[in-house]
C-alpha positions as CSV (number, residue, x, y, z in Angstrom):
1,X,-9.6,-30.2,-24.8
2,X,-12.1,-29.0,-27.0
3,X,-14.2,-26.1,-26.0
4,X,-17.4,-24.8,-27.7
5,X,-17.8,-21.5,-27.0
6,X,-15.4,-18.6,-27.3
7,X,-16.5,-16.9,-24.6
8,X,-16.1,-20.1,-22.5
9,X,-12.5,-20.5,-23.5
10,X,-11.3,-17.3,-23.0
11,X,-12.6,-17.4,-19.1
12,X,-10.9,-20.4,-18.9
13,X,-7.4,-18.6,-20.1
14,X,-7.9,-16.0,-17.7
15,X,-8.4,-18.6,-14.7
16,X,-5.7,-21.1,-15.7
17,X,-3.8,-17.8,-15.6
18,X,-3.8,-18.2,-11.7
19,X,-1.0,-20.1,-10.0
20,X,-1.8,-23.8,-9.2
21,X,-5.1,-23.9,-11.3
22,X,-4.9,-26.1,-14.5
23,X,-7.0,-26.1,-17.5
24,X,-9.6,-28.5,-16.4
25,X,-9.7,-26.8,-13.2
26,X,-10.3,-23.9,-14.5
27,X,-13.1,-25.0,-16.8
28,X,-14.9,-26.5,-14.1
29,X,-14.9,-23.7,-12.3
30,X,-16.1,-21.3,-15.5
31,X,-18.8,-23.8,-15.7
32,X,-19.4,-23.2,-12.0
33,X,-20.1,-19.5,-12.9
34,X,-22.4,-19.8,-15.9
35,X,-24.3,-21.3,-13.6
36,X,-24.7,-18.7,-10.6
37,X,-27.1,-15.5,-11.1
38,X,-26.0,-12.1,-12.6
39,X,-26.0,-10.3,-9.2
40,X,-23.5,-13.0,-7.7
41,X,-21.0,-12.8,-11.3
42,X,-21.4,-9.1,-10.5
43,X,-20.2,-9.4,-6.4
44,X,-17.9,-11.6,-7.8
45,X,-16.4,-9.6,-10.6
46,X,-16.5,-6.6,-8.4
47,X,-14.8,-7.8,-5.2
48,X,-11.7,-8.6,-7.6
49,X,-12.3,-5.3,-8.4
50,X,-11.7,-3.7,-4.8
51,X,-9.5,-6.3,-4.3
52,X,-7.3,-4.2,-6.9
53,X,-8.2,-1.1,-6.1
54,X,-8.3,-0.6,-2.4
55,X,-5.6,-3.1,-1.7
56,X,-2.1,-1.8,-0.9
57,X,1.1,-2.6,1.4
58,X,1.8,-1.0,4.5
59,X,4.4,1.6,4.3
60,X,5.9,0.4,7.8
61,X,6.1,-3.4,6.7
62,X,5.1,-4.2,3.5
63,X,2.3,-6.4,4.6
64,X,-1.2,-5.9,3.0
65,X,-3.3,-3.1,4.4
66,X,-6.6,-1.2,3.3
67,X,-4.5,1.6,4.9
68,X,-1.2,3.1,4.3
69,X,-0.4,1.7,7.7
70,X,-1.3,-1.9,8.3
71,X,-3.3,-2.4,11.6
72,X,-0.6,-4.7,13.3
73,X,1.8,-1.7,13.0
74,X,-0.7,0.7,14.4
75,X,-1.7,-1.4,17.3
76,X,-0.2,0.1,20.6
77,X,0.0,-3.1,22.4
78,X,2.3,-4.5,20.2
79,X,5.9,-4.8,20.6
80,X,7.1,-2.5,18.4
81,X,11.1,-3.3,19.5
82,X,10.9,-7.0,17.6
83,X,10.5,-7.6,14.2
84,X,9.6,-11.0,12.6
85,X,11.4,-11.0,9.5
86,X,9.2,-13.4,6.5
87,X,9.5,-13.9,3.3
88,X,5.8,-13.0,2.1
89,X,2.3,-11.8,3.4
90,X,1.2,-15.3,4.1
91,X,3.9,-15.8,6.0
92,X,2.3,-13.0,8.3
93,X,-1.4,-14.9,8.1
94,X,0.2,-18.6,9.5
95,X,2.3,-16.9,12.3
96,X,-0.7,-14.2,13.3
97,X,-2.9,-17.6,12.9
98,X,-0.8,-18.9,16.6
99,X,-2.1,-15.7,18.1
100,X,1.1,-15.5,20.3
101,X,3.7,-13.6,18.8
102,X,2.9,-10.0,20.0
103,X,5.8,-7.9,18.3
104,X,5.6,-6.7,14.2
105,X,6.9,-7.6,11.1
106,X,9.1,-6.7,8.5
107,X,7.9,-8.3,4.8
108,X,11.1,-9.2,2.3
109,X,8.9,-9.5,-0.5
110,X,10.7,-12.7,-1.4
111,X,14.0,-14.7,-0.2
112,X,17.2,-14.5,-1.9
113,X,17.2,-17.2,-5.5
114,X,20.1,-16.6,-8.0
115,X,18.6,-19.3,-10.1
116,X,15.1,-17.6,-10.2
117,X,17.1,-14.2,-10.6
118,X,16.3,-12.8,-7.4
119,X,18.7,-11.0,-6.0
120,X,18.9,-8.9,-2.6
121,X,18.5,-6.1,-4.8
122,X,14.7,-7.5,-5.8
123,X,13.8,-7.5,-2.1
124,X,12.7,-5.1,0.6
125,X,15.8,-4.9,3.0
126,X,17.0,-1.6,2.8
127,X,13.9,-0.2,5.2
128,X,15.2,-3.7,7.6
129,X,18.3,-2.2,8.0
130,X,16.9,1.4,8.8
131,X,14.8,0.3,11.4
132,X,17.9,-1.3,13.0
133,X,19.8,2.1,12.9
134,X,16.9,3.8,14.7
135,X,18.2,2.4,18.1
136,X,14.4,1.4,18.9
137,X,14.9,-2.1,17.7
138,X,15.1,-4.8,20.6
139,X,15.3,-7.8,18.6
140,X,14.7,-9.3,14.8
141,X,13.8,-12.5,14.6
142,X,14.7,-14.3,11.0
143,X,10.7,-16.4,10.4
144,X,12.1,-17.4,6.7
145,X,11.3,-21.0,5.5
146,X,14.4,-24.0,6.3
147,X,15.3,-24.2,2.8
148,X,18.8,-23.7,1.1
149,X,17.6,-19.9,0.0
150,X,15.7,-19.4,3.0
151,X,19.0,-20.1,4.9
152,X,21.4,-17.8,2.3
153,X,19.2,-14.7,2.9
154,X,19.1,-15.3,6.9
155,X,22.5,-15.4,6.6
156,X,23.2,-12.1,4.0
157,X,20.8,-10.3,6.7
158,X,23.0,-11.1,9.6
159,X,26.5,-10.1,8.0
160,X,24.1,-6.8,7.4
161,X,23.0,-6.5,10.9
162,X,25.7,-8.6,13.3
163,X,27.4,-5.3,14.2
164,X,23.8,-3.7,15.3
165,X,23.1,-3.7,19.3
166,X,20.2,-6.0,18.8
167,X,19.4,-9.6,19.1
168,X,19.0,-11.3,16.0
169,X,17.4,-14.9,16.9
170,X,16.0,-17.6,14.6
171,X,13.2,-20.3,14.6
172,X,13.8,-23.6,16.4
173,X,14.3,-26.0,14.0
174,X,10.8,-27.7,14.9
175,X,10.0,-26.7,11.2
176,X,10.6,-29.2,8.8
177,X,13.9,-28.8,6.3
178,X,12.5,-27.8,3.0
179,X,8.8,-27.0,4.4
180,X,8.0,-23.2,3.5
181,X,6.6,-21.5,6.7
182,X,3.3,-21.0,5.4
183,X,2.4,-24.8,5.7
184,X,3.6,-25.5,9.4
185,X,0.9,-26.3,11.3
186,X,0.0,-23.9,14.1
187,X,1.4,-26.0,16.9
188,X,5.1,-26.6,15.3
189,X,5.1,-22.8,14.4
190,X,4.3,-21.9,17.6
191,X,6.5,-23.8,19.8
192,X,9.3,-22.7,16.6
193,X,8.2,-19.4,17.2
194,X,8.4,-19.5,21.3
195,X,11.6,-21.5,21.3
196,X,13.7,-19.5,18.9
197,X,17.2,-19.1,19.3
198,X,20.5,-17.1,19.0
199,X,21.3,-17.0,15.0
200,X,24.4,-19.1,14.5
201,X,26.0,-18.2,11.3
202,X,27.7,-21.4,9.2
């Protein structure tokens, strides 16, 4: 693909840098932006911008937060004695999409993948296992996708917690085998969600 302008093919790089977006997707949308006024490039450019800047992870769960302290972890009405554990921030968005599940979360940052290199090193358990030592912890509930590394870190997390005075329950299996969380549709991951069970390890 032949590009005539320099300055056209080097926002095209920067686009196709994004996951999922290809190079003629990406040039249709560079094309899209030549065409918009200054002042929208310029609220464009600079919510990307604050997006950077003013966007950080809650200390409590590692989801995203303007705030030190995201606001589900602040809420009082919540129920701060069961943690969801997921595997990332949009994870959090489908299952706070049900508007049923009133406890918190716990954010891994990523599921266990030797062939990726991901080890349980990479991820955020260590503050998982503190909040289970602080005796305020009721029940954690293992929200990670039905897929053969979703189901090897459920299970490194409950030889890490099985001895812990705390229920450790799972997701029906009303979500698909191989289907990452993030694309059940809000009915399945509900009734998932409502009818979760004792985890049975293999």
């Amino acid at each position: 693909m032949k590009i005539p302008s320099k300055h056209l093919e080097n926002a095209v790089e920067q686009i196709s840098s994004l996951p999922g977006i290809g190079k003629r997707t990406a040039l249709r949308l560079a094309l899209n932006l030549i065409n918009r006024s200054e002042e929208e490039i310029k609220m464009f450019a600079e919510s990307l911008l604050d997006l950077k800047h003013h966007v950080t992870k809650c200390q409590e769960c590692g989801n995203i937060s303007d705030q030190e302290t995201c606001t589900i972890c602040i809420n009082p009405n919540r129920e701060h004695g069961t943690i969801c554990v997921v595997e990332d921030i949009r994870d959090v968005m489908a299952i706070e999409g049900i508007e049923s599940y009133k406890g918190i979360y716990h954010v891994l940052g990523g599921i266990i993948s030797p062939m990726d290199g991901v080890g349980p090193g990479e991820l955020n358990i260590q503050p998982l296992i503190e909040k289970a030592n602080s005796g305020k912890i009721n029940e954690i509930i293992f929200a990670l996708s039905p897929t053969m590394e979703g189901d090897t870190t459920s299970f490194y997390l409950y030889k890490k917690l099985k001895d812990k005075p705390i229920d450790i329950t799972t997701l029906s299996r009303g979500v698909s085998v191989g289907t990452e969380l993030q694309y059940a549709d809000e009915l399945t991951l509900s009734r998932s969600l409502l009818n979760r069970h004792k985890y049975q390890s293999q």
